[in-house]
SERO-4910 file (N, C-alpha, C, O; in steps of 0.05 Angstrom, whole numbers):
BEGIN
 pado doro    nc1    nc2    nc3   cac1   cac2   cac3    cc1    cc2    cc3    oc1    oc2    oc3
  Unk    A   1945   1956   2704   1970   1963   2691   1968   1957   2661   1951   1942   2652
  Unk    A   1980   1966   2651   1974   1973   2618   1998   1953   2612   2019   1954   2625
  Unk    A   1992   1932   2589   2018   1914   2583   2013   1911   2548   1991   1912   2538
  Unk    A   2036   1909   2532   2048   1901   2508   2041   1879   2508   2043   1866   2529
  Unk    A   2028   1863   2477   2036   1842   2476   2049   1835   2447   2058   1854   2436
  Unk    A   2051   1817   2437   2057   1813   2398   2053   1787   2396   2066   1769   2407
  Unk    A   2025   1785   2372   2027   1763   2356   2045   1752   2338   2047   1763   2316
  Unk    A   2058   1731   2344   2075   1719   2321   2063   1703   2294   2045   1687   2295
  Unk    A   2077   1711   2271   2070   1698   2257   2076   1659   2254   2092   1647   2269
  Unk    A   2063   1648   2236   2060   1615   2243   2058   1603   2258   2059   1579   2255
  Unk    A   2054   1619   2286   2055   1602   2311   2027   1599   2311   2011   1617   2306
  Unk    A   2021   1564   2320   1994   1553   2324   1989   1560   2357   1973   1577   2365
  Unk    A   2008   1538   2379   2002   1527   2405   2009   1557   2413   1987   1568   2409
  Unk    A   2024   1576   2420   2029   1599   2439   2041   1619   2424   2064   1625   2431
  Unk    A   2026   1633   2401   2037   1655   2381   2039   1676   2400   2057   1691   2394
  Unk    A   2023   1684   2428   2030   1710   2438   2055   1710   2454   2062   1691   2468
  Unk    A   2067   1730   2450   2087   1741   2469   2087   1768   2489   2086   1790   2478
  Unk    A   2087   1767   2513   2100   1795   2523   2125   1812   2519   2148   1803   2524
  Unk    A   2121   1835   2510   2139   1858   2512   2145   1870   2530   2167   1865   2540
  Unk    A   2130   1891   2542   2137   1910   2565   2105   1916   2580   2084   1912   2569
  Unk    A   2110   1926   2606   2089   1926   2617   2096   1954   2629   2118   1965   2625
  Unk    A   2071   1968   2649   2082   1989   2662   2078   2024   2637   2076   2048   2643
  Unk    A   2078   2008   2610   2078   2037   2585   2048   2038   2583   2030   2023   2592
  Unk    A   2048   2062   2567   2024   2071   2559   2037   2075   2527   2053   2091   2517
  Unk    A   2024   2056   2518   2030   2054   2474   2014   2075   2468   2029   2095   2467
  Unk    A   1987   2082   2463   1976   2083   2449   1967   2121   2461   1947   2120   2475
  Unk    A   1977   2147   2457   1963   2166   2482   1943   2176   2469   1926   2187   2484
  Unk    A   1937   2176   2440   1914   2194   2427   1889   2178   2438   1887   2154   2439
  Unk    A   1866   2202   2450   1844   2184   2452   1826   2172   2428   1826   2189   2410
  Unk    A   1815   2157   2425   1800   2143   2408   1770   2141   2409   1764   2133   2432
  Unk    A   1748   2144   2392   1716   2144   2397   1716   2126   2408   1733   2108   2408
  Unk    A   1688   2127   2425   1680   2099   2437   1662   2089   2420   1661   2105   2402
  Unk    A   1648   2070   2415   1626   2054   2400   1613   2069   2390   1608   2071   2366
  Unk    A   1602   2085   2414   1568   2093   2402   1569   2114   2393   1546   2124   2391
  Unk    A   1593   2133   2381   1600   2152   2369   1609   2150   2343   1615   2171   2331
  Unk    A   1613   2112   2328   1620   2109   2312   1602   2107   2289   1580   2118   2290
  Unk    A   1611   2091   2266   1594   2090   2244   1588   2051   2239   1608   2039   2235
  Unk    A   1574   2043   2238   1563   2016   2236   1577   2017   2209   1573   2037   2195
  Unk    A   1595   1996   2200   1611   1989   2177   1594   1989   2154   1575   1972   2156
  Unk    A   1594   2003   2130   1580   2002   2104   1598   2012   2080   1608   2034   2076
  Unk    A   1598   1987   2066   1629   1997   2047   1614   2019   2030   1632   2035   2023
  Unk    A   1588   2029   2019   1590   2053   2006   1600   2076   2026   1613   2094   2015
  Unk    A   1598   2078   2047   1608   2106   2069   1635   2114   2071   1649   2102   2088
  Unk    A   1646   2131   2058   1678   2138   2060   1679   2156   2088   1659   2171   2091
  Unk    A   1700   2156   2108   1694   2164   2134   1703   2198   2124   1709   2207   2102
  Unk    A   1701   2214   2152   1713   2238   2151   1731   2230   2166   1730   2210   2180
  Unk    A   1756   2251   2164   1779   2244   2184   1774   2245   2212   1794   2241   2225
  Unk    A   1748   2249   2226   1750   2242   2254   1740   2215   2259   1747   2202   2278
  Unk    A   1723   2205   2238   1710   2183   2238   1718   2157   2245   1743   2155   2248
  Unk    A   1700   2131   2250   1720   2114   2254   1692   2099   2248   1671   2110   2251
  Unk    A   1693   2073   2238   1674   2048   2229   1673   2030   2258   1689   2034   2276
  Unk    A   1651   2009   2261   1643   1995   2285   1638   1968   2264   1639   1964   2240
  Unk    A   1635   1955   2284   1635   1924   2281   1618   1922   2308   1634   1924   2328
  Unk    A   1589   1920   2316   1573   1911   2335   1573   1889   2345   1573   1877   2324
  Unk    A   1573   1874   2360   1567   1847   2374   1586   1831   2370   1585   1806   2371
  Unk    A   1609   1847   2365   1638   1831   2352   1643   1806   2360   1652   1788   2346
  Unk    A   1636   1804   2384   1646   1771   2397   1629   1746   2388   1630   1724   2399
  Unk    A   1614   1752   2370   1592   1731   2360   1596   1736   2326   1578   1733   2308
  Unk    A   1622   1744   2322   1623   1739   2293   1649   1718   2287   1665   1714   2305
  Unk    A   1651   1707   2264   1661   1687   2256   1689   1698   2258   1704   1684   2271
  Unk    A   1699   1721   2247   1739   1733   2254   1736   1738   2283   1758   1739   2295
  Unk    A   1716   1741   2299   1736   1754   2336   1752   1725   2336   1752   1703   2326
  Unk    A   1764   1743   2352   1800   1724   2369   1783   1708   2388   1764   1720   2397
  Unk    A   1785   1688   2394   1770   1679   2414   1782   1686   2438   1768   1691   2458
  Unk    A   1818   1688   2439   1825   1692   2453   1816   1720   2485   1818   1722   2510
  Unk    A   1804   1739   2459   1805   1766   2472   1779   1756   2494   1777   1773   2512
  Unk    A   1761   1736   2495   1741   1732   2509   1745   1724   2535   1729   1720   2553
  Unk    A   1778   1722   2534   1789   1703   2566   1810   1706   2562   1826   1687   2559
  Unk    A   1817   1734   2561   1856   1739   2562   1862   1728   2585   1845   1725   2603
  Unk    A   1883   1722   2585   1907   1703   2608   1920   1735   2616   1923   1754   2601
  Unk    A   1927   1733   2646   1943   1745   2653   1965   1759   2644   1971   1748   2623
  Unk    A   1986   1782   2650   2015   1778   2635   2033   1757   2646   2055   1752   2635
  Unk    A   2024   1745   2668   2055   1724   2677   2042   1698   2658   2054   1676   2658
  Unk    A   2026   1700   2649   2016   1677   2624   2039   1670   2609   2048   1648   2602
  Unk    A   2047   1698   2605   2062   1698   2582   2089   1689   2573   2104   1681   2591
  Unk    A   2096   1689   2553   2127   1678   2556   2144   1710   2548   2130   1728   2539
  Unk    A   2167   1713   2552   2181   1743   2539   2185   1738   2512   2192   1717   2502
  Unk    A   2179   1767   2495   2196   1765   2474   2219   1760   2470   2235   1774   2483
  Unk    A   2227   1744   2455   2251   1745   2455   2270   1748   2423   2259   1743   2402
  Unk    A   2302   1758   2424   2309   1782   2405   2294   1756   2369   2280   1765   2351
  Unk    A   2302   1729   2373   2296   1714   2353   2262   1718   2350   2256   1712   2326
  Unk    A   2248   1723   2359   2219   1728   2356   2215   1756   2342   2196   1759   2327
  Unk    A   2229   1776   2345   2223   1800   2335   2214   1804   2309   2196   1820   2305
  Unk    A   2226   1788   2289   2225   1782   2257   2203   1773   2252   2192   1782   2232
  Unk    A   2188   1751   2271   2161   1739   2272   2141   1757   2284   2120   1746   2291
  Unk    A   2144   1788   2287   2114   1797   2294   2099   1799   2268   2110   1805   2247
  Unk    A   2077   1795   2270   2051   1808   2264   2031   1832   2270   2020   1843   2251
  Unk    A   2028   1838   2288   2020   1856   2304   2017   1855   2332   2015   1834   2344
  Unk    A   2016   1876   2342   2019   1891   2367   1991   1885   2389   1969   1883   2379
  Unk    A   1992   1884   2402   1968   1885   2421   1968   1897   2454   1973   1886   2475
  Unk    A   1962   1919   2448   1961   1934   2477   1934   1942   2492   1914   1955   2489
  Unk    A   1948   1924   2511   1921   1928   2533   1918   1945   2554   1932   1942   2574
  Unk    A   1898   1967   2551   1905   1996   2565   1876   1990   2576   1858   1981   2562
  Unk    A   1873   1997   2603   1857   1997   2618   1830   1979   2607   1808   1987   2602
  Unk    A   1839   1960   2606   1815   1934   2588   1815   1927   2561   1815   1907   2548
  Unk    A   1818   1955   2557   1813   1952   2521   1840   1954   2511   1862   1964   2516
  Unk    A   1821   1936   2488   1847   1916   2463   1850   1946   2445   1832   1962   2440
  Unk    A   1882   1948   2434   1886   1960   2410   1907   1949   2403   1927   1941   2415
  Unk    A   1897   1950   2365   1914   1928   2361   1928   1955   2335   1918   1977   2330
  Unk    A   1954   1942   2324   1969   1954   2308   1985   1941   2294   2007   1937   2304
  Unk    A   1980   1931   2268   1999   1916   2243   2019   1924   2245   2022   1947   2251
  Unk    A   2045   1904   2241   2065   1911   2240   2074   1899   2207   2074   1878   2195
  Unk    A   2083   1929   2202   2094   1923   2163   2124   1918   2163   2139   1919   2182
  Unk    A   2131   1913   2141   2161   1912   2149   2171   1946   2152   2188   1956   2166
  Unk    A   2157   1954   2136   2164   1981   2144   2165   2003   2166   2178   2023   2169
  Unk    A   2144   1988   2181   2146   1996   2207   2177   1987   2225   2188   2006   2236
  Unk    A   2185   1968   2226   2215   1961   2230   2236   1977   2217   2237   1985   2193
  Unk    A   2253   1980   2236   2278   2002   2228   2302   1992   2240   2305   1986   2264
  Unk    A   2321   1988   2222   2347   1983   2229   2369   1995   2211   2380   1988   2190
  Unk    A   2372   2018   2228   2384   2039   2220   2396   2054   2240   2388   2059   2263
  Unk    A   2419   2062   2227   2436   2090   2253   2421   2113   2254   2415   2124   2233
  Unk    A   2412   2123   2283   2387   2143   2278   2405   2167   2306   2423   2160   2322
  Unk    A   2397   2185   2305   2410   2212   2324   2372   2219   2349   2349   2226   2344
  Unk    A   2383   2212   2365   2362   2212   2380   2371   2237   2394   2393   2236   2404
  Unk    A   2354   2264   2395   2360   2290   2407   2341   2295   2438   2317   2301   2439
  Unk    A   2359   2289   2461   2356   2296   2478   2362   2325   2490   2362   2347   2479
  Unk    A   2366   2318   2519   2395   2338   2530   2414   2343   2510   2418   2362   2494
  Unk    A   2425   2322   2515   2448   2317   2495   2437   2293   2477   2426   2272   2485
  Unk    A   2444   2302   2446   2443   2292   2424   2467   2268   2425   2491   2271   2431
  Unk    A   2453   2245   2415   2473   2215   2416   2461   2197   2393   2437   2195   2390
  Unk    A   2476   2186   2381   2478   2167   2361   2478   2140   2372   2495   2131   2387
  Unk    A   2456   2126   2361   2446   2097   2370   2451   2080   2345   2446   2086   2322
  Unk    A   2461   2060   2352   2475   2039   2333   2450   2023   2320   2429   2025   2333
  Unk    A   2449   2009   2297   2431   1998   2287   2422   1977   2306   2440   1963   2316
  Unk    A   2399   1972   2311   2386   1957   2323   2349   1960   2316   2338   1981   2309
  Unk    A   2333   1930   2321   2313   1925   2316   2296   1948   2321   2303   1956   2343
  Unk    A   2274   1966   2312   2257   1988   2328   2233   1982   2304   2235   1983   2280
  Unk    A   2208   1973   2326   2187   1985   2314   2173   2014   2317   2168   2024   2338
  Unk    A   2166   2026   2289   2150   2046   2288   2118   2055   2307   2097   2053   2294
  Unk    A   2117   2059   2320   2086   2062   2333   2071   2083   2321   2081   2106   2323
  Unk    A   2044   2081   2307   2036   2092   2300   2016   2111   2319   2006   2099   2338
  Unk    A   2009   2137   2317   1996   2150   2335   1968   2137   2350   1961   2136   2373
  Unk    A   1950   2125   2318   1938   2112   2327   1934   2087   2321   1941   2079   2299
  Unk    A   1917   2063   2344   1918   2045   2331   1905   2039   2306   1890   2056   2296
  Unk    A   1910   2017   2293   1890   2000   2269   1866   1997   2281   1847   2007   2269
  Unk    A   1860   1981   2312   1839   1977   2318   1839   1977   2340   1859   1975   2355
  Unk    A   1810   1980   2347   1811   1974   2373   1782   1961   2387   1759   1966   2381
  Unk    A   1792   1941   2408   1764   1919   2413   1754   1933   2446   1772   1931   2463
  Unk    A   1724   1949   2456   1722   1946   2477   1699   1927   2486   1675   1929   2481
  Unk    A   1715   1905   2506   1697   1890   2517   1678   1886   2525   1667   1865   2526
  Unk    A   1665   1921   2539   1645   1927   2555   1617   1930   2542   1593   1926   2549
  Unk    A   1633   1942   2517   1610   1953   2488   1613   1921   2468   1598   1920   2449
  Unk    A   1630   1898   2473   1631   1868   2459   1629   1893   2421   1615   1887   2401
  Unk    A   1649   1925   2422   1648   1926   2386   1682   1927   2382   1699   1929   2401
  Unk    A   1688   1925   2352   1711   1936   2344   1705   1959   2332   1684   1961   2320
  Unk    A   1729   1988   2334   1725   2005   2319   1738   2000   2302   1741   1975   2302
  Unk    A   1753   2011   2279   1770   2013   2261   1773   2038   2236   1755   2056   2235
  Unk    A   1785   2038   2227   1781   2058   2202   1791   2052   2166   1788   2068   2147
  Unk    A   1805   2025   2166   1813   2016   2143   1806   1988   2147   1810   1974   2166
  Unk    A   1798   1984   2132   1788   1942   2136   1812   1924   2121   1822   1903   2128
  Unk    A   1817   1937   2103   1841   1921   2086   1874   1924   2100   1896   1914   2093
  Unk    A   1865   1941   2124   1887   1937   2149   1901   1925   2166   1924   1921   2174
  Unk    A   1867   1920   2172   1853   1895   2195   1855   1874   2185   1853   1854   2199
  Unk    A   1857   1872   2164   1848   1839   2146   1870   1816   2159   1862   1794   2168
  Unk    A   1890   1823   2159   1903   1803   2168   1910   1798   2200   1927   1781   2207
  Unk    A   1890   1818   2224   1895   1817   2244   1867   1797   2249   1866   1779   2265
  Unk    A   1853   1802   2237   1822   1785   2238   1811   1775   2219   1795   1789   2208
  Unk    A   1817   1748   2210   1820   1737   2194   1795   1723   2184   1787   1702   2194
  Unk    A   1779   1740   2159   1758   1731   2149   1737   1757   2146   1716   1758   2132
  Unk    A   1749   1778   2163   1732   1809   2165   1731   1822   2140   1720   1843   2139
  Unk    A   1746   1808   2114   1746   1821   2094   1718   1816   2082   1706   1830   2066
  Unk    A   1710   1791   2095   1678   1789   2085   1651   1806   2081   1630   1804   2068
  Unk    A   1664   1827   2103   1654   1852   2093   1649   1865   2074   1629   1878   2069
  Unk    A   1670   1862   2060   1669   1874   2035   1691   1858   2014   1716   1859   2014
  Unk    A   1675   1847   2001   1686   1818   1987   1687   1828   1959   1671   1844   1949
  Unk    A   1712   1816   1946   1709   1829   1912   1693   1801   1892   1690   1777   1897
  Unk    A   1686   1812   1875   1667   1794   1859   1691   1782   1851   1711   1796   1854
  Unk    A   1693   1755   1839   1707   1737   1827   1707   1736   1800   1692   1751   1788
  Unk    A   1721   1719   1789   1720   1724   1749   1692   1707   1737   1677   1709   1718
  Unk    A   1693   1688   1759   1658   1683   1748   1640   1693   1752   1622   1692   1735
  Unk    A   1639   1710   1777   1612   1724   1780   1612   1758   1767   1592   1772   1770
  Unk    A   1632   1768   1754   1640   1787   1740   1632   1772   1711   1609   1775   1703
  Unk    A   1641   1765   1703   1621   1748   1676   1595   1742   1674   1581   1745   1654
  Unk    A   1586   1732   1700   1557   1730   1699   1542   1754   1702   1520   1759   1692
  Unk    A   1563   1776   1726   1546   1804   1725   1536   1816   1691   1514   1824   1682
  Unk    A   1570   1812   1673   1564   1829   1657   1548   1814   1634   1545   1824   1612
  Unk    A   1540   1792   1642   1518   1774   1616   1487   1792   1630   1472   1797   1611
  Unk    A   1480   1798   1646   1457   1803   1657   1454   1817   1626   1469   1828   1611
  Unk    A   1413   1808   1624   1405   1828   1600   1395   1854   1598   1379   1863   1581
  Unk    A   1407   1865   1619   1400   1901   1619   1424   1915   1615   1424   1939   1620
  Unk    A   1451   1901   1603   1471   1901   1599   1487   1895   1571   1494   1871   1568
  Unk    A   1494   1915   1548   1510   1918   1527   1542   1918   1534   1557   1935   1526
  Unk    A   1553   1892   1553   1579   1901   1556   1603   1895   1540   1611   1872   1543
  Unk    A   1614   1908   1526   1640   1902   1510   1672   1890   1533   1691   1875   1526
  Unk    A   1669   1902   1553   1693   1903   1580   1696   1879   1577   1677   1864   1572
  Unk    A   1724   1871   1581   1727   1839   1587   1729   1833   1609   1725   1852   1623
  Unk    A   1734   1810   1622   1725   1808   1648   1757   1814   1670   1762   1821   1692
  Unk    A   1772   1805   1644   1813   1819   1658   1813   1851   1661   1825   1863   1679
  Unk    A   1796   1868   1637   1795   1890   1647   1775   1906   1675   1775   1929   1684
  Unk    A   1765   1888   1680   1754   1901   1703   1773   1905   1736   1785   1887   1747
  Unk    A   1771   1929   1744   1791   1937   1761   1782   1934   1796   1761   1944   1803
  Unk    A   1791   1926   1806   1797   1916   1837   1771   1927   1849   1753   1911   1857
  Unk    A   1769   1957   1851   1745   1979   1856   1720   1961   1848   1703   1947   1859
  Unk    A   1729   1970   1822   1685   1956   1808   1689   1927   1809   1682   1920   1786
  Unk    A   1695   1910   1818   1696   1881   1821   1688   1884   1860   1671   1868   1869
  Unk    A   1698   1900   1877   1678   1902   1904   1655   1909   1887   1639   1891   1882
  Unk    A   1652   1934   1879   1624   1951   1872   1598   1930   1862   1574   1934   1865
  Unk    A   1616   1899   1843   1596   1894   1835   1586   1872   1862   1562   1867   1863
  Unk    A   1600   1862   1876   1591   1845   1902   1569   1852   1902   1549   1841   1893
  Unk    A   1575   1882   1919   1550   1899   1927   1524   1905   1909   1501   1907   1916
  Unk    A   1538   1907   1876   1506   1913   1864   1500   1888   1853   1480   1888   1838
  Unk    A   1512   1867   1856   1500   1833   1850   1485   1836   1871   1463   1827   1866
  Unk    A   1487   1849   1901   1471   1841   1925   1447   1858   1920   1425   1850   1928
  Unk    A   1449   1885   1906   1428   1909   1910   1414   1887   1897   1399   1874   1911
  Unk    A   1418   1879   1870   1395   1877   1845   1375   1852   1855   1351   1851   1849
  Unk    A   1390   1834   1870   1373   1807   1882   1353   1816   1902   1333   1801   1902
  Unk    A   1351   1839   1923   1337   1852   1934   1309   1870   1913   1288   1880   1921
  Unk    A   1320   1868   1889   1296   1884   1878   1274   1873   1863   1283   1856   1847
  Unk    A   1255   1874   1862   1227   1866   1845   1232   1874   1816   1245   1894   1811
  Unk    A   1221   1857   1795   1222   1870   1767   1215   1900   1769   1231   1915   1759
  Unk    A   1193   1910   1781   1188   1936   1779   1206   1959   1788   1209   1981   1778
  Unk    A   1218   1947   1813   1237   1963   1820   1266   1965   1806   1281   1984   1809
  Unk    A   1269   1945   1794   1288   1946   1767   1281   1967   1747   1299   1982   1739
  Unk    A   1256   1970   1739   1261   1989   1716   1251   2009   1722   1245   2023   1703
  Unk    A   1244   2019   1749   1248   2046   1750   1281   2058   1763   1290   2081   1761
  Unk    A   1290   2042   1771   1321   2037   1781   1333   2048   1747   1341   2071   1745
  Unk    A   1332   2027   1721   1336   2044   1699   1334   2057   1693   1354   2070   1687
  Unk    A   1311   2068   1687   1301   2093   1683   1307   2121   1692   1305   2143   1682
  Unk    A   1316   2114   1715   1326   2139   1730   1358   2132   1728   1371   2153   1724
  Unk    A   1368   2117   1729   1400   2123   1714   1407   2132   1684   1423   2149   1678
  Unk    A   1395   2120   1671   1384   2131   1644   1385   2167   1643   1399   2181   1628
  Unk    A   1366   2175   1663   1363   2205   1663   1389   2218   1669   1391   2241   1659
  Unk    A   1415   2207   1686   1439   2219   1696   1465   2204   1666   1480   2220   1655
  Unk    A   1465   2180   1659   1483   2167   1650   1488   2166   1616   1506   2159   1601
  Unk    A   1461   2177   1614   1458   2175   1579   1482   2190   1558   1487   2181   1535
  Unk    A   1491   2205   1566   1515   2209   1551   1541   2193   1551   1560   2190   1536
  Unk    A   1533   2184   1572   1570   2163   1573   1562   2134   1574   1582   2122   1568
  Unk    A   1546   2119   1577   1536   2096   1565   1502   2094   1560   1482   2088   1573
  Unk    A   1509   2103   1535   1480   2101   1535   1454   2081   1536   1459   2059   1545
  Unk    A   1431   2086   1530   1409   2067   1550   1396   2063   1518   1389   2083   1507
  Unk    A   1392   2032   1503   1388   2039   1490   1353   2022   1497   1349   2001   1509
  Unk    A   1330   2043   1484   1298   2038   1493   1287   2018   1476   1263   2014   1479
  Unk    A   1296   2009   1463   1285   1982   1442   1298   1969   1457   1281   1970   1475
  Unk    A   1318   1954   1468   1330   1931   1481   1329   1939   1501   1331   1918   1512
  Unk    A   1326   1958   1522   1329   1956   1548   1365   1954   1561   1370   1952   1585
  Unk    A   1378   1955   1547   1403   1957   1558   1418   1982   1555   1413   2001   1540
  Unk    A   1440   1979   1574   1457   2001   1578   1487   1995   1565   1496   1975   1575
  Unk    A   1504   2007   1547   1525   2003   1534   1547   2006   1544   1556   2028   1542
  Unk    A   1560   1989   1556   1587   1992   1577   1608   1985   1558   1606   1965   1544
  Unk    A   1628   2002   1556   1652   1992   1539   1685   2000   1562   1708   1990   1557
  Unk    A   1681   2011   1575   1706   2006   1596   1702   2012   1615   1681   2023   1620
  Unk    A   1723   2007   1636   1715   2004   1668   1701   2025   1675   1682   2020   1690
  Unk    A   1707   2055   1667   1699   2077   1674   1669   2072   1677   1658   2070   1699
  Unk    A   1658   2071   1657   1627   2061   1644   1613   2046   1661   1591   2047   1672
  Unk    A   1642   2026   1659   1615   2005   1691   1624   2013   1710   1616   1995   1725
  Unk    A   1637   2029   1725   1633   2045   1751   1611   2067   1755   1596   2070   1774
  Unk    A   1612   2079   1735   1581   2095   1735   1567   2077   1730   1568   2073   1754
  Unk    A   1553   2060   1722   1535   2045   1718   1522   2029   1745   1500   2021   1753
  Unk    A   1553   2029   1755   1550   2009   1790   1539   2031   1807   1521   2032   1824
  Unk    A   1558   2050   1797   1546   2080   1820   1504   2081   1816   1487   2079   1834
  Unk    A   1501   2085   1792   1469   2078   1787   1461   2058   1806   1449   2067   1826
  Unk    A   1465   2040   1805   1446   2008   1807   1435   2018   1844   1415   2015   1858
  Unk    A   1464   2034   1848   1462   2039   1880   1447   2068   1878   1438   2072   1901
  Unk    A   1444   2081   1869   1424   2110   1863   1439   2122   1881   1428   2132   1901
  Unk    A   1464   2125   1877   1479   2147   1877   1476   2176   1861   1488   2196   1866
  Unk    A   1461   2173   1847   1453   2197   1828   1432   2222   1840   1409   2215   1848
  Unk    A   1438   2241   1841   1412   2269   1847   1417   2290   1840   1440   2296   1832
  Unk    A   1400   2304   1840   1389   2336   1827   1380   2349   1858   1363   2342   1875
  Unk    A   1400   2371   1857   1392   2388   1874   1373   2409   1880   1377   2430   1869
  Unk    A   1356   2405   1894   1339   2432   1891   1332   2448   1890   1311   2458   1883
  Unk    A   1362   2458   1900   1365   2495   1883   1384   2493   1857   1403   2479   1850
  Unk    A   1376   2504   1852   1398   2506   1821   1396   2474   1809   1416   2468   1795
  Unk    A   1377   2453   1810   1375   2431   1796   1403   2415   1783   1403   2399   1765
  Unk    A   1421   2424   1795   1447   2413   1787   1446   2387   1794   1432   2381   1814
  Unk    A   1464   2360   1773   1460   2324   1772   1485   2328   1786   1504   2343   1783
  Unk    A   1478   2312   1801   1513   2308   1819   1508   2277   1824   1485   2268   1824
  Unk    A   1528   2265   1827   1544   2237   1839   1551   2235   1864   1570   2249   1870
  Unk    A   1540   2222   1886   1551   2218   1913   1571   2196   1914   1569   2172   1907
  Unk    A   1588   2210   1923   1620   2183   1923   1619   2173   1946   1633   2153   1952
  Unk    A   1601   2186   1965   1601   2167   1993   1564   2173   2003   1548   2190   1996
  Unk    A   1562   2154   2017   1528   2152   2027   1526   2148   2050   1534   2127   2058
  Unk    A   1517   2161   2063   1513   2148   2101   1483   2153   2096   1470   2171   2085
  Unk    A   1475   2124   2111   1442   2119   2115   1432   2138   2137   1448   2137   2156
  Unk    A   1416   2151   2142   1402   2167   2154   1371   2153   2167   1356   2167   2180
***
């Protein structure tokens, strides 16, 4: 049987509650695992797509709980004073977990005309929004989560943002001291975007050998030279605003190519490893 549940917020000893049992929440079907994409913050999905989290139950955010759900007579009922305290949703449909944030916006308390048979006017009362599909979803059998927004999930699994972590004001200062680097940007102007981007190219550049450094320049050099240029007596590149060091981050990751017909330079805004 398929049952509702809802995490409350601040609750330590027994945050879950039951809602309803007997429904089916969730009807759109959803990929299974092995049809997904292994999580890589350069990969922007397509709209059928959906991101994976492999071996989920051996990472530091799984619920521990989902490893030994309790029954529904576990449970205690929601009740109307708890409603204010959800967090999210958790529906358990034939094993598998899907889970669904609840925003305040998702809550409605409002006079609404519900059109049946006959059309009738329902008095304000508590209603959450259900979204077609879930935020996430955990199958046991495959131990993955799927998902499709991480900054979604963040607060259903707490620490999954580690995924994709934004650089801090010190390590954004230290990026832009590096000496292959002319940067004028201050470190307040750097924007939310290129502060992840540089996580990731603080991680590329520690993976690379001196050698693989300057041919890494060299070949950004060949795409970037008009908008920050590369200057060849110092070895650095001239960044003067965010724009600058987003192409520059786009480089470090060799996002950059020339096509083979028609030799046209293009920019890849998204990358899946092959």
């Amino acid at each position: 049987m398929d049952h509702l549940y809802a995490r409350l917020k601040r609750m330590q000893r027994t945050p879950y509650r039951k809602i309803i049992s007997g429904e089916r929440i969730f009807d759109e079907d959803v990929p299974r695992p092995a049809s997904c994409r292994e999580y890589d913050p350069n990969t922007i999905l397509d709209n059928d797509e959906w991101f994976k989290v492999s071996h989920f139950s051996q990472k530091q955010y799984f619920l521990i709980e989902l490893a030994d759900w309790p029954t529904s007579a576990d449970f205690s009922e929601l009740s109307k004073a708890d409603f204010q305290k959800i967090n999210y949703l958790i529906a358990l449909q034939e094993g598998i977990f899907h889970f669904q944030r609840v925003r305040p916006s998702a809550i409605l308390r409002r006079k609404v005309i519900v059109c049946g048979d006959v059309a009738r006017l329902e008095r304000p009362a508590d209603k959450i929004v259900l979204t077609p599909f879930p935020d996430a979803v955990y199958f046991p059998d495959d131990d993955a989560l799927i998902f499709r927004d991480l900054a979604t999930i963040s607060s259903i699994f707490r620490g999954i943002d580690e995924l994709f972590t934004e650089a801090t004001d010190e390590q954004v200062e230290k990026f832009l001291k590096h000496d292959f680097l002319n940067a004028e940007i201050a470190v307040t102007k750097v924007s939310k975007p290129n502060r992840k981007r540089i996580a990731l190219a603080a991680q590329t550049l520690e993976k690379m050998s001196d050698g693989e450094r300057i041919n890494v320049f060299s070949y950004m050099a060949e795409y970037t030279d008009t908008q920050i240029p590369f200057n060849k007596t110092s070895n650095t590149f001239h960044v003067a605003t965010d724009d600058d060091l987003k192409l520059l981050l786009y480089g470090i990751e060799q996002r950059f190519y020339t096509t083979p017909v028609g030799e046209e330079k293009r920019l890849a805004n998204s990358i899946v490893k092959i």
